[in-house]
N, C-alpha and C positions, 0 to 999 in steps of 0.2 A: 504494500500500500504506500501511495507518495501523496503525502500533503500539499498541498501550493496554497501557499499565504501573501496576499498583497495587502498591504498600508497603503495611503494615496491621503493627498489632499489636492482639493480643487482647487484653480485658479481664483485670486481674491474679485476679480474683473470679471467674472460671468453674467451675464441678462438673468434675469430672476426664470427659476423653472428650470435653466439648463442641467444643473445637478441632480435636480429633480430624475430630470427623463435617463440621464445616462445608468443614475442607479437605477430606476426600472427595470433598463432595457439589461442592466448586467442582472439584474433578478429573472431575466427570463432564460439564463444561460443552462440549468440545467435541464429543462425542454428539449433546447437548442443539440447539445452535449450529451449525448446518453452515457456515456462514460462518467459522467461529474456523479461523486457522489457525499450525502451531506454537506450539502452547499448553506451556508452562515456567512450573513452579510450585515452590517450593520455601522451606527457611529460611533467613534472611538470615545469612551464615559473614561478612561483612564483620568487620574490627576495629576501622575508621573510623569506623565511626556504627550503633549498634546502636537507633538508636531505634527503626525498624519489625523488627519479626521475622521477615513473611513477606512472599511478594510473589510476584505473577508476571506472565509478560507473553504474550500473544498480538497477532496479527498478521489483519488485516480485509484486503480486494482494495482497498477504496472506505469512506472515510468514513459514502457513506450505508450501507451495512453496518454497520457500527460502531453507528450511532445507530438503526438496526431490533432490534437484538440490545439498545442499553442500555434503548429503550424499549418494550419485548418484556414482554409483562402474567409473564409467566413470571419474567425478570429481577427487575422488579421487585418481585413478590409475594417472592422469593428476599431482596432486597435488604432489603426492611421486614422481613419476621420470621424472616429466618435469621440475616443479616449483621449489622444494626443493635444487635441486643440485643447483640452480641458483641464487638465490634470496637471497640475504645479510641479509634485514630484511622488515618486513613490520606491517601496520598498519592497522586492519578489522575493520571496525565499521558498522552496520545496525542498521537500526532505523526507526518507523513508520515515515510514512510521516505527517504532520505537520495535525491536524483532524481526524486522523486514530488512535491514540490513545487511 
């Protein structure tokens, strides 16, 4: 099993609504993705480190999952002109699950 966790915060310049719809639309990913599995999406309530604002993580069987789904023409069409214009900066990490190793 492979984790993949993103942090992100939005650009402070967005039209009201834009953040809005990008998190929708990434809440519609695991429809999208049948591979995705327990998908957790949400605002960061941390009080330790507010740099990213949102995040979430989903769970693959197989790595090569994972990398069919990031280099997935859908994904990435998603990633250039939804995500990119939007998004200030953020933080990717995937990682076997704990035995998976």
């Amino acid at each position: 099993m492979i984790t993949h966790i993103l942090a992100f915060a939005f650009r402070d310049d967005l039209e009201p609504g834009v953040a809005e719809s990008v998190l929708a639309e990434l809440d519609t990913f695991p429809q999208k993705y049948p591979a995705m599995r327990n998908w957790r999406s949400g605002v960061n309530v941390s009080t330790r480190d507010t740099t990213m604002t949102h995040g979430f993580v989903v769970e693959f069987a197989t790595e090569q999952d994972l990398l069919d789904y990031l280099h997935s023409e859908s994904h990435e069409r998603f990633v250039r002109e939804r995500w990119r214009p939007v998004v200030q900066r953020q933080v990717i990490v995937s990682l076997p699950t704990a035995g998976d190793a």
